[in-house]
N, C-alpha and C positions, 0 to 999 in steps of 0.2 A: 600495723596490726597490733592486738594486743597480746600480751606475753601472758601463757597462760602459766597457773602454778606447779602445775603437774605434766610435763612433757615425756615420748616417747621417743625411740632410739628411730635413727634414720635406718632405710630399709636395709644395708650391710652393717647394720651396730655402732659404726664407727665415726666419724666425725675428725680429722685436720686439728690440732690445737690451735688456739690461741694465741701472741706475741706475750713473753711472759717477762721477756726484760722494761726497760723504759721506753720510753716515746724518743728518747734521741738517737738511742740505737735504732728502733726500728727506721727512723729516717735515712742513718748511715746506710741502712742495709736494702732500703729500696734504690739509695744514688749508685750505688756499690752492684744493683739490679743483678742481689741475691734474693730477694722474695719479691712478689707483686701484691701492693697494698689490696686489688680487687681480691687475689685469694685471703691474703690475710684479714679483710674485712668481710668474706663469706665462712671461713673460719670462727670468725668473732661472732657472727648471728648463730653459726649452730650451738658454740657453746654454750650463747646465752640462753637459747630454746631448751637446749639440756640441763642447764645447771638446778642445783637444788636450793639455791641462793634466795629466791629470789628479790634478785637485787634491781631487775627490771621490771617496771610495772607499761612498758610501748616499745615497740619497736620498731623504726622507721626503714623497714629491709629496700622497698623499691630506692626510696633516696638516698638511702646508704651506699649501695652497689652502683648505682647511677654516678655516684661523686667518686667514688672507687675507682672506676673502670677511667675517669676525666684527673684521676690526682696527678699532681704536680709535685713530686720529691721534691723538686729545690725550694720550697717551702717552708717554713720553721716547723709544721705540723703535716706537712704534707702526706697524706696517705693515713693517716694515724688516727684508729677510732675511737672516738671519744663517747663516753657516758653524759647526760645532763639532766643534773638533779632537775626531781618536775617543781620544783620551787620555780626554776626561771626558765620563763614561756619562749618558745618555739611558736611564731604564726605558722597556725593548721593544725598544731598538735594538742593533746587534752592539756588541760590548765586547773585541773581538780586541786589542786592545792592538796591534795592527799585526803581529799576529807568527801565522802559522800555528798554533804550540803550543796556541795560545787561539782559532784560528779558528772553531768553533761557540759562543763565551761569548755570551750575550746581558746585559746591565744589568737589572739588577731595580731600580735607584734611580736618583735623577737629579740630577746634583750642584746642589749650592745656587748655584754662579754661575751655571747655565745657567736653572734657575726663576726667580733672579730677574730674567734677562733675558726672560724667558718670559712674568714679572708683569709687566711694562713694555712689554709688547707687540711685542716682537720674534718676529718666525716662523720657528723652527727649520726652516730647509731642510733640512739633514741631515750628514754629518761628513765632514768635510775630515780628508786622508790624514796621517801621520802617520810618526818613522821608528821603527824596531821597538821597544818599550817607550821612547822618547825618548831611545834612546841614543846616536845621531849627529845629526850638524851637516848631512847631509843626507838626503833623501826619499825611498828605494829599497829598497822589502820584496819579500819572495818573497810574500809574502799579497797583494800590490797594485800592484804592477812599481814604475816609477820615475816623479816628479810632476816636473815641468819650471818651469822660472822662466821669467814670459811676456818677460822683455825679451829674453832669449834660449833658443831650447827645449833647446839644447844641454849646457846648464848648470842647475846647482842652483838650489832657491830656498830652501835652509839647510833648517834641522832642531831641534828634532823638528816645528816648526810650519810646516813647511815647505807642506802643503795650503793651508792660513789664509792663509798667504803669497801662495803660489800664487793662490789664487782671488780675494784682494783687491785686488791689483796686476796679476792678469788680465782686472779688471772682471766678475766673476761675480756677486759681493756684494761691499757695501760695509762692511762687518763682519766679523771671525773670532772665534774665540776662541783664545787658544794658554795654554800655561805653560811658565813656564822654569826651570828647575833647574839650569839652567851655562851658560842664555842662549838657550834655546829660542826667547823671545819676539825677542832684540832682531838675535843673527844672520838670520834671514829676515827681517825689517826691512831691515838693511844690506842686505841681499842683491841686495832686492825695491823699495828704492827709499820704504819706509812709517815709519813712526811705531811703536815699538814699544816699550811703556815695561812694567820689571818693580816693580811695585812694594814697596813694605816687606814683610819676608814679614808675612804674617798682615791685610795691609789686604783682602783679598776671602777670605771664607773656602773652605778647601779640603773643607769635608765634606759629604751623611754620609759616615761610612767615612774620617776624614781622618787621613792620618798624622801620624805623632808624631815618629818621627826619618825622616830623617837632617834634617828640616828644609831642605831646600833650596829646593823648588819655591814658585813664587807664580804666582799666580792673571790674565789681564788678557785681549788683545786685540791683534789688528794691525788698525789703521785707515789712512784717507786723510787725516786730518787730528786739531789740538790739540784740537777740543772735542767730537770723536769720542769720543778716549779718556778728554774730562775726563768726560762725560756716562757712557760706561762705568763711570768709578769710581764716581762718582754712584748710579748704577744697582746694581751688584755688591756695594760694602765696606759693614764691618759685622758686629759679634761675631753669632755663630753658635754657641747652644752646644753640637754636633756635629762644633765646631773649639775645642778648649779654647784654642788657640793662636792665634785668630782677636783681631783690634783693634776696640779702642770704632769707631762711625760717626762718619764726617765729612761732611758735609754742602755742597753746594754747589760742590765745583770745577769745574763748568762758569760758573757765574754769576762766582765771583772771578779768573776771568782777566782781565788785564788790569790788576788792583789791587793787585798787588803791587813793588814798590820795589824794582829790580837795581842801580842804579846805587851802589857802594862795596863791593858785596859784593865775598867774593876768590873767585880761582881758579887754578887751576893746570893748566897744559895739558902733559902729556905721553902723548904718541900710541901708545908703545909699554906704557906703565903701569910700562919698565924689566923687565918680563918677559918678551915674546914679541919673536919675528922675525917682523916684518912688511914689506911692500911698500914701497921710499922712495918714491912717489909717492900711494901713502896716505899714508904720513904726512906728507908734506905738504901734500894737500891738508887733511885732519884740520886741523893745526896752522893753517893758512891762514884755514879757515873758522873756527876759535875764535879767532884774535883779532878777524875783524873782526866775529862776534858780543861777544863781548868788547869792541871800540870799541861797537859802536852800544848797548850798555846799560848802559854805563858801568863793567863790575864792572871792578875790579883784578886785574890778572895779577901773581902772585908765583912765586916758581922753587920748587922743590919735589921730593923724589926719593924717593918711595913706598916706603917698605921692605916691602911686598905678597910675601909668598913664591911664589915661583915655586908654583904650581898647577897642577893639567890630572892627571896618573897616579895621584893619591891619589885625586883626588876620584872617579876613576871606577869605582876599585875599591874603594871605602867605596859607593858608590852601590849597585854590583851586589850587594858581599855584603850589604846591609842590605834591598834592596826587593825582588832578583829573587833570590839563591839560595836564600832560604829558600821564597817561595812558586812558585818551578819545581822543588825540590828530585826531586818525584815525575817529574818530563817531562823533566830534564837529568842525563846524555851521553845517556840513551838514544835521545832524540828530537833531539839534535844537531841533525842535517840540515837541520832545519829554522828553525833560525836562521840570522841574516844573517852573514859571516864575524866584523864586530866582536865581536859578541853573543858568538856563540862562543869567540874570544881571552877577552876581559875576563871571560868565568866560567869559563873555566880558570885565568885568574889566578887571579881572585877568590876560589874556593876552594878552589885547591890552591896555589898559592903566596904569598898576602897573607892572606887573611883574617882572624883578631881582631887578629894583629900591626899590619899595615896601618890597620885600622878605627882602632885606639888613634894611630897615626902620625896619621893624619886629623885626631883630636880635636886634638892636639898643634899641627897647622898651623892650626885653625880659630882656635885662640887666640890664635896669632900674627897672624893674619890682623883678627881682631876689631882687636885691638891697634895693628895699624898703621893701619885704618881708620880708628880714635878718636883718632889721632895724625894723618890728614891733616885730618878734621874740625873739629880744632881750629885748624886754621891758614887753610883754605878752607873754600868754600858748595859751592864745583862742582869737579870732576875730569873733565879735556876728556880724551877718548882715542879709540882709533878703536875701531871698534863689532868689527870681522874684520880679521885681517891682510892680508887679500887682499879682491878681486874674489871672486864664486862662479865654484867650480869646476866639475868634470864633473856633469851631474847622476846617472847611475849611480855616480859615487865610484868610489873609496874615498876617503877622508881625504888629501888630498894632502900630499907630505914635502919637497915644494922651494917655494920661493919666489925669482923672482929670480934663478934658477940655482943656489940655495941649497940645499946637501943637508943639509935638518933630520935626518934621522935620524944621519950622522955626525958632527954639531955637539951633536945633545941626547939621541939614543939614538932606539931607535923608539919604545917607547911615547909620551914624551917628544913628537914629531914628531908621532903622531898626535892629540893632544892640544893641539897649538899652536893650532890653530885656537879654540880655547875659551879660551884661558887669557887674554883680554881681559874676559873676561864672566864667570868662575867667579868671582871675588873677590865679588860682589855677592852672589852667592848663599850665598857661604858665611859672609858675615857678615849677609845681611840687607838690603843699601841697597836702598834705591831706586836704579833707572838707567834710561835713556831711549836708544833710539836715534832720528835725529835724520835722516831725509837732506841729503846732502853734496855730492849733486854724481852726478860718475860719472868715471868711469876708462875708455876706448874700449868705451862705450856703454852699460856697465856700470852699476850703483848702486852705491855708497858712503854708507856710514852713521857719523856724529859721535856716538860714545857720553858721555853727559853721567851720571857718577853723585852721588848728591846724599848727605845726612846722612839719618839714620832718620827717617820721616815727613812728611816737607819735599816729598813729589811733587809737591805746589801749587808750589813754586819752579822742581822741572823741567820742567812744564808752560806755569808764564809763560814759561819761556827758548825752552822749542820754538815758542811762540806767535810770541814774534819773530822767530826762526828763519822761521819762517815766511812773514810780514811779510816778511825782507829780502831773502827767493830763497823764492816759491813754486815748491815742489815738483808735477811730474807728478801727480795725481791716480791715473793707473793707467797699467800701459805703452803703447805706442804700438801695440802688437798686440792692445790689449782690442777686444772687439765693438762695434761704433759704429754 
């Protein structure tokens, strides 16, 4: 069924909540056979009917309850309902890509992270809203209006996973799934107050169907907590050969936390990464909160000055001509209208003013880019930065151009400007890291999120440190307005 915008109260007003803690407890407590996943997953559909979120644009209630009533607790995800972003298709389910152009697509296949969540006994509820092909930082289609961020409905909850977001720190589910290609996963983390780690590309594979260039996106989760998302990876990574691109299996990062040794490692904290304009009161609290992570695990702080090239206008327009102008070719100008203003801009650039020139510019900065990441890697373990330059903003958008009373578009250009908001998060996708965001805190009532990017492969590292993290200021579970 579809989730409609505007729902009414069931016929006694009331509704059961929701599971408001993590996906591991609620496991404990189905073996422990203190709750039954079928109520807690007919729980979970009426919230989402009710909620003001919205963070769902389907809902898959007959298969939902079907898999409910057959869960298997001794499962790593056994009973436990999960969101999935409509970026990654479910065979049977709509496959809009968020964008009217594609509003009748349905999925004929089903991606491999989602089956193998699916093996593991998690119950696809059905797919959290998305922003139109993943191309902004926040949540507002003409196919699906605008998804709201629960700590405030007024504001975003970031983008493209901005549903996932939405719904996990709305207390919907305690699960999502997202992907990030310029920081899809870890902005709605910051946003949203959550845990939101991208991993190395190729550690969860992307296929069937998986692409080849531009190489950006990876594969993960927005959770409420560390051994959420270690149990995730657990769950998902793993060569795939339908991902030639996809990494051998690792095994076990839920079990080795805790066993790992931070004390001598190094790090380097710089909150703006030296490319973007950000908020001084993010960055200080950023910087704040990394040293006194930093004291309690003993790493070494050393000074550091990222020669990172400024990012954010290449990447977007290598992005569009490589994924979207070729396969909208047949639907675009003519069908215009019907993308979001962004969308529109960026493939007019895209193919009338940058195209192969730009795409080759791209290749050029990604080297650079590789380059100077093998250069901080070899002097540190972790790179402390803030996760967004700001708070979330409006949730209808657009991309805001001031900070601070700061006019980014006559300091960096527009493009430029609109683009700032990513350009803390695109380095990692364009060379590959792993990075984590981390909640920090908050800003007048706000979330704030600690981006922590690590070397290739090393997620066990950024996961011990969130663990601490965690340990030394637990974070909200979900916001103060989820269903209780």
């Amino acid at each position: 069924m579809t989730v409609s915008n505007s729902s009414s109260n069931s016929s006694d007003g009331s509704f059961e909540s929701p599971w408001l803690g993590d996906a591991c407890s609620l496991v404990e407590s189905y073996r422990a056979k203190k709750i039954r996943p079928y109520d807690v997953v007919l729980a979970t559909i009426e919230a989402i009917k009710h909620s003001s979120l919205n963070a769902f644009c389907y809902i898959d209630e007959e298969r939902a309850l079907s898999a409910a009533s057959r869960a298997d607790p001794s499962l790593p995800f056994g009973g436990v309902p999960i969101g999935i972003k409509e970026l990654e298709p479910v065979k049977g389910w709509p496959f809009t890509q968020a964008s009217l152009l594609l509003a009748e697509q349905v999925a004929t296949y089903t991606a491999t992270m989602v089956s193998r969540l699916e093996a593991a006994g998690g119950i696809l509820i059905g797919q959290t809203t998305a922003s139109e092909f993943g191309s902004v930082n926040y949540t507002s289609t003409r196919l699906h209006g605008t998804t709201r961020n629960p700590w405030d409905l007024a504001r975003t909850p970031g983008g493209s996973s901005g549903g996932s977001a939405a719904a996990v720190a709305g207390g919907l589910v305690p699960l999502a799934s997202g992907s990030d290609g310029g920081g899809s996963i870890r902005i709605p983390a910051g946003f949203c107050g959550l845990l939101g780690l991208k991993p190395t590309y190729g550690r969860i594979p992307r296929g069937p169907s998986a692409e080849i260039y531009p190489l950006f996106t990876a594969a993960g989760c927005l959770s409420r907590s560390v051994r959420d998302t270690a149990r995730w990876l657990d769950v998902c990574n793993g060569y795939d050969s339908r991902d030639p691109l996809s990494l051998p299996r690792v095994d076990n990062y839920e079990q080795n936390l805790g066993s790992f040794e931070l004390r001598g490692r190094k790090a380097a904290i710089v909150a703006d990464l030296g490319t973007t304009v950000i908020n001084s009161r993010v960055a200080d609290a950023v910087t704040n909160r990394a040293e006194q992570l930093a004291k309690e695990t003993g790493l070494r702080l050393v000074s550091l000055e990222p020669a990172l090239p400024k990012v954010g206008v290449e990447w977007v327009m290598a992005s569009l001509v490589t994924a979207l102008a070729g396969p909208l070719a047949e639907l675009y100008p003519e069908r215009a209208e019907d993308l979001g203003p962004e969308m529109q801009l960026g493939l007019d650039l895209a193919t009338h003013q940058y195209g192969i020139e730009q795409a080759a510019a791209m290749e050029a900065m990604r080297r650079r880019a590789n380059e100077a990441m093998a250069d901080i890697f070899d002097k540190v373990d972790f790179l402390f930065c803030a996760t967004n330059p700001d708070v979330a903003f409006t949730a209808e958008g657009p991309m805001p151009t001031t900070i601070e009373d700061r006019d980014l578009v006559a300091t960096l250009g527009f493009e430029a400007a609109l683009a700032n908001n990513a350009t803390l998060t695109i380095p990692a996708n364009l060379t590959g890291n792993p990075a984590i965001s981390i909640p920090a805190g908050s800003i007048d009532g706000l979330p704030i999120g600690i981006q922590v990017i690590g070397d290739r492969h090393r997620e066990s590292l950024l996961l011990e440190l969130a663990a601490v993290a965690e340990r030394m200021a637990p974070w909200p579970l979900a916001a103060p307005s989820a269903p209780c």
